[in-house]
N, C-alpha and C positions, 0 to 999 in steps of 0.2 A: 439735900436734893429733895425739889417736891415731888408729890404725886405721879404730876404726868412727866416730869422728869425723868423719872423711875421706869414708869410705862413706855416711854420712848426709849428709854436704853434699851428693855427689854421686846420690844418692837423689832427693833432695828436687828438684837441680836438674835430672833428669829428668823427674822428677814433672811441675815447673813448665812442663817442654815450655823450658826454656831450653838442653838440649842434646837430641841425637837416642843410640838406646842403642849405636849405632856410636863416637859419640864417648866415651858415657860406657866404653865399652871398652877403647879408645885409651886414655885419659887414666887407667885404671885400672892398663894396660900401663905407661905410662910412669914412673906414679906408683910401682910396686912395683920402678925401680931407680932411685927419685928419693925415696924416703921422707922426707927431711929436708924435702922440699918439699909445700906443701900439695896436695889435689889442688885446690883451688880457686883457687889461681896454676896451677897446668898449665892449668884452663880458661879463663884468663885470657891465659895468657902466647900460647896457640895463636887467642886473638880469637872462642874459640868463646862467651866471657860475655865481659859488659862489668864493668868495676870496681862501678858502681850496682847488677847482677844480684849480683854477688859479696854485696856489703851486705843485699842484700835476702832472698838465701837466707842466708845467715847470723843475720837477724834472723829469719827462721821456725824456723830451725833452733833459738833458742833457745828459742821459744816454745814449741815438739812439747816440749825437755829439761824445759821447766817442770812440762809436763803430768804426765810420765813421771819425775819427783821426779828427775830432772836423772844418769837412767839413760842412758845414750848405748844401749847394749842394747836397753834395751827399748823405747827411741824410733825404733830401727831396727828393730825386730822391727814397731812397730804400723805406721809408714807404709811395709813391705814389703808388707804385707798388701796 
């Protein structure tokens, strides 16, 4: 998973009110000397989402890509907004 991949998952799972922006902080920190790992296991592995939130943001998340002709970019640019 790239960068904004990552950033999009974790976008999204704030959005959904399934993390607070403390954690999504945290878990940003942790991520950027953990790359290899997704950030969506960091929010898993700390119990801050459950496996079923992981799936479920994951399946919106492909949804927004569809929207946005499957730009990771510009699907994090509109649900920045």
């Amino acid at each position: 998973m790239n960068t904004d991949r990552n950033l999009l998952f974790g976008v999204l799972a704030l959005q959904a009110d399934l993390i607070d922006t403390a954690q999504f902080a945290e878990a940003c920190s942790v991520w950027a000397t953990r790359k290899e790992t997704a950030l969506a296991d960091i929010l898993v592995e700390r119990d801050w989402i459950m496996p079923a939130d992981k799936v479920d943001v994951e399946r919106l998340l492909e949804r927004k890509l569809k929207r946005h002709g499957g730009d990771v970019r510009a699907t994090l640019g509109a649900v920045a907004d």
